[in-house]
C-alpha positions in Angstrom: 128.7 79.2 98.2 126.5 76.2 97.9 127.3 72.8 98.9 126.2 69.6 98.2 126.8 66.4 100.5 127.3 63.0 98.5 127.8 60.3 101.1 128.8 62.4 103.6 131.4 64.3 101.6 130.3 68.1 101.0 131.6 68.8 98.0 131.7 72.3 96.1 128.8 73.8 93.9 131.3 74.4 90.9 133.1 71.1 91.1 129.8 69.6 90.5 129.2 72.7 87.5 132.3 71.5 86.2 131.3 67.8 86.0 128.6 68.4 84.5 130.1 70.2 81.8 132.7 68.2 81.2 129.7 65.3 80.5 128.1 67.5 78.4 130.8 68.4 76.4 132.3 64.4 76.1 128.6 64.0 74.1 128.9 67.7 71.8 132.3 66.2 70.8 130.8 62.9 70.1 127.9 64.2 67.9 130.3 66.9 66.1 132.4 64.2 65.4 130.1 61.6 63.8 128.8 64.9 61.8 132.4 65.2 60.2 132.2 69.3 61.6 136.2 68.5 63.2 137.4 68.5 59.4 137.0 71.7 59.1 138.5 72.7 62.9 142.1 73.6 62.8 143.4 72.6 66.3 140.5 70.0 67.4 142.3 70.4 71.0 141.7 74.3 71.2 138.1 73.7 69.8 137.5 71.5 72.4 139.0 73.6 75.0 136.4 76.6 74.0 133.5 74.3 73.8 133.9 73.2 77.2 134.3 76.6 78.8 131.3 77.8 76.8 129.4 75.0 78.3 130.8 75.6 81.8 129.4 79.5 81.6 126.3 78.0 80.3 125.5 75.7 83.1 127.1 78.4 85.7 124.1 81.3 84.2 121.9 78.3 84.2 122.4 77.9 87.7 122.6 81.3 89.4 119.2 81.9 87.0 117.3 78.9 88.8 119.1 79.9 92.0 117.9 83.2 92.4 
C-alpha cells in the first residue's frame, strides 16, 4: 500500500483517492446544477451518492494505471 507523508503524518493512499474525489465531485455537482440536469434526477442525494463512487473508481484505475 502506498503512503504519503504530509508534515510528518503518513497518511493512506486511498484516504488521499477519496479526497480527491470528493473535490471533484463538490465541482460535477456544481456545474450539473447551474445546467438545471438535477430537475430531472429523482433522489438528488442517491445521484450524488453514484456520482461520487463513479469518480472514486475513476481516480482509483487512474492511479494503479500511472502506478504500474
Amino acid at each position: 500500500m502506498i503512503e504519503t507523508s504530509l508534515f510528518g503524518i503518513y497518511v493512506p493512499g486511498p484516504l488521499l483517492l477519496a479526497g480527491g474525489a470528493m473535490a471533484c465531485a463538490w465541482w460535477v455537482r456544481r456545474l450539473l446544477a447551474l445546467l438545471g440536469v438535477y430537475r430531472w434526477v429523482w433522489h438528488p442525494p442517491l445521484f450524488d451518492l453514484g456520482l461520487y463512487v463513479l469518480l472514486l473508481y475513476a481516480l482509483v484505475r487512474l492511479a494503479g494505471a500511472i502506478s504500474s
